[in-house]
Kinemage of the C-alpha trace (Angstrom):
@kinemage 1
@onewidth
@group {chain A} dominant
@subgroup {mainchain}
@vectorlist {calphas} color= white
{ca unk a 1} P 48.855 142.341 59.890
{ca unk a 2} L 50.356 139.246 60.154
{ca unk a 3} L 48.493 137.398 57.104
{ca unk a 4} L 49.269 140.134 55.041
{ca unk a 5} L 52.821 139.804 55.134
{ca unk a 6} L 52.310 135.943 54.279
{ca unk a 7} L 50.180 136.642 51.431
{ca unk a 8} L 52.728 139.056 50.175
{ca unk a 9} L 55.564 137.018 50.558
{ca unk a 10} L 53.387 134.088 48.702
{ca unk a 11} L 52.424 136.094 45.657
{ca unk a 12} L 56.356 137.376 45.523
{ca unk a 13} L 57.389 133.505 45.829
{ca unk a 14} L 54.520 132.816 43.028
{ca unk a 15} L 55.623 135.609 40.874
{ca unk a 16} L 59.818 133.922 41.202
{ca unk a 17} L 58.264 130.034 40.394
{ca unk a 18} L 56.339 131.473 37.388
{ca unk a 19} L 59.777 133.527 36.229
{ca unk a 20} L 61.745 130.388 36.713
{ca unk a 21} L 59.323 128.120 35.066
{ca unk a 22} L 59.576 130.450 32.008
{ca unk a 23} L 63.010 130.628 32.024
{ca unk a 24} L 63.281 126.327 32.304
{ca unk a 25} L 60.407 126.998 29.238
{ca unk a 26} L 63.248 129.014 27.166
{ca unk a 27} L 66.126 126.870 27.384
{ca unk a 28} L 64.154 123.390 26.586
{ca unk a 29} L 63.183 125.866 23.596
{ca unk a 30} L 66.195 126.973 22.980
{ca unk a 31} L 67.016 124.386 20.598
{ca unk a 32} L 63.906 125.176 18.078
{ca unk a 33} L 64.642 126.240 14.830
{ca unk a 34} L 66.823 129.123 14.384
{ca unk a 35} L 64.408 130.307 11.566
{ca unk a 36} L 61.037 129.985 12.918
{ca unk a 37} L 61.875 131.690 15.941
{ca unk a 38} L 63.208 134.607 13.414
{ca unk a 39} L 60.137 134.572 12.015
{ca unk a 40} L 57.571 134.211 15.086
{ca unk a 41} L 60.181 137.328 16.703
{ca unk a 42} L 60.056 139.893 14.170
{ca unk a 43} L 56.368 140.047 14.308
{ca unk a 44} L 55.537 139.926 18.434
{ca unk a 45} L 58.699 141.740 19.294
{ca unk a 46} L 57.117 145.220 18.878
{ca unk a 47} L 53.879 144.175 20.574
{ca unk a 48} L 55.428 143.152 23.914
{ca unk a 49} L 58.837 145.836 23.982
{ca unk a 50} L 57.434 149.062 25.551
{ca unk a 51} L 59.295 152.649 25.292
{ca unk a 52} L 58.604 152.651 28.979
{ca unk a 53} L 60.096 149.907 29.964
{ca unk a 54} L 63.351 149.921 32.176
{ca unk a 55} L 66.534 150.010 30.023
{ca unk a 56} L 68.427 147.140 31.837
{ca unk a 57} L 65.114 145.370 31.815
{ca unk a 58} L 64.422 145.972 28.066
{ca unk a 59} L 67.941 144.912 27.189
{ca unk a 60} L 67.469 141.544 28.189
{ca unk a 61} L 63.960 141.617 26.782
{ca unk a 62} L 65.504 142.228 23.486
{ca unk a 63} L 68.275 139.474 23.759
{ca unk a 64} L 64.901 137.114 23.772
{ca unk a 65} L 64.216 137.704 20.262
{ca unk a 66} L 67.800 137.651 19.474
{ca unk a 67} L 67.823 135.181 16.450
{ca unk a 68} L 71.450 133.380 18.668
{ca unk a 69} L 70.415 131.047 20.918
{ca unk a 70} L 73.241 131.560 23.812
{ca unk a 71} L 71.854 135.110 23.892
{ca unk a 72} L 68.348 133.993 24.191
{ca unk a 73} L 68.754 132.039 27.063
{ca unk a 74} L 71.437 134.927 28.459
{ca unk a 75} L 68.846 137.258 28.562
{ca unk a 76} L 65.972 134.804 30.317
{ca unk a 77} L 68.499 134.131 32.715
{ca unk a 78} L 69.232 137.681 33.929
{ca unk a 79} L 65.741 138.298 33.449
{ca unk a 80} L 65.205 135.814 36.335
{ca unk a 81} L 68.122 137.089 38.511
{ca unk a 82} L 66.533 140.308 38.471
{ca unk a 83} L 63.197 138.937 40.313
{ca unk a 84} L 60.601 141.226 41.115
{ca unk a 85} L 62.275 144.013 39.034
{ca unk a 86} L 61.696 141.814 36.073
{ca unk a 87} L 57.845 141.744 36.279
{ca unk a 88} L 57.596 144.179 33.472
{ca unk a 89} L 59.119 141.412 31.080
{ca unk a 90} L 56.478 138.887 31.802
{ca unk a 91} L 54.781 139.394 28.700
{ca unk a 92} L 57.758 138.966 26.088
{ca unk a 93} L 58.077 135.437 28.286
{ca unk a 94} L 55.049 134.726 27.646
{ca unk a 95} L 55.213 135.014 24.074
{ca unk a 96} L 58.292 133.584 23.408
């Protein structure tokens, strides 16, 4: 009982390095070109925004693709602060 409550809390502590490793990812990024993240964003932000998704969740989702770099990095951030919650948005981090 006892190991599985370790391996839980390790892939939960995994799961927070990997959203805060994105979210380090974003900001260094968040200097790139205003214009070719326009252009890389209007064609994968369909692919990874699901109707399904949580509404607070896909809020922040959609501030990724915003084209304003402040928002961007706004949205990554709460992204993180919402943790496990957040899992769903793992994808869009990925592609951005």
């Amino acid at each position: 009982m006892n190991g599985v409550k370790e391996v839980k809390m390790m892939t939960k502590g995994i799961r927070n390095l990997l959203i805060i490793l994105i979210m380090s990812i974003v900001a260094a990024l968040a200097g790139c070109s205003v214009h070719t993240a326009s252009v890389k964003n209007s064609r994968t932000k369909k692919a990874v925004i699901s109707s399904d998704m949580n509404p607070e969740i896909r809020s922040q989702v959609e501030k990724l693709y915003s084209p304003q770099i402040p928002e961007r990095v706004y949205g990554a951030i709460m992204l993180g602060k919402l943790g496990d919650r957040a899992t769903s948005a793992l994808p869009a981090l990925i592609d951005i």
